[in-house]
N, C-alpha and C positions, 0 to 999 in steps of 0.2 A: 462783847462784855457778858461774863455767864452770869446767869440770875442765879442768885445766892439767899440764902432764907437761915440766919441765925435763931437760935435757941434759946427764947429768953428766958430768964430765972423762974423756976416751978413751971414752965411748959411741958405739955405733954409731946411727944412724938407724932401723934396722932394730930396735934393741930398745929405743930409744925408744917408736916406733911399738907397740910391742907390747904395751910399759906402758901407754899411751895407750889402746887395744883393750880390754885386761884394766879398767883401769881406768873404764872406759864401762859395759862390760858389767856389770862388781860396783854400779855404780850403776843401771842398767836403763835408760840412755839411750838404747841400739841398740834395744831392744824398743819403748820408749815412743813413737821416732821411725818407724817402723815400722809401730805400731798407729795411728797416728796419718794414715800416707798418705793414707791413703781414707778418706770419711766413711763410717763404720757407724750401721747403725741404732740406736737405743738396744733394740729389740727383738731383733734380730741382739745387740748387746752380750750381753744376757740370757741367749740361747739359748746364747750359747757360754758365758758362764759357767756355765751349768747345765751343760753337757755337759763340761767339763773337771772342775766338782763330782761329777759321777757316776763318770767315770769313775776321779778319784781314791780314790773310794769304794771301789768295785770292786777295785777294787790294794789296799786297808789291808782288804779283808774276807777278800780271796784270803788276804795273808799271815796275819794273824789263825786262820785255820781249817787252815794246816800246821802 
């Protein structure tokens, strides 16, 4: 389904555009397009998952223990 951003009466282009932006992003098409550039390894994949897993850890144990 393509995300679609109509033009309402007296809008500027400019904040069109912005909904458009906002609107990508809350759906995660900027990242997805993105991650997508270049082929990754599925082993690279992994590793980065594990290492964003960790490190999110790290962050909820930090807070947990003030």
């Amino acid at each position: 389904m393509p995300v679609e951003v109509r033009i309402r009466k007296g809008e500027t282009m400019e904040k069109a555009l912005r909904r458009l932006k906002k609107k990508l992003d809350r759906e995660g098409i900027i990242r997805d397009v993105r991650a997508n550039r270049y082929f990754e390894k599925p082993s690279e994949v992994k590793r980065r998952k594990n290492k964003a897993s960790a490190f999110s850890n790290m962050l909820r144990q930090r807070y947990e223990n003030q």
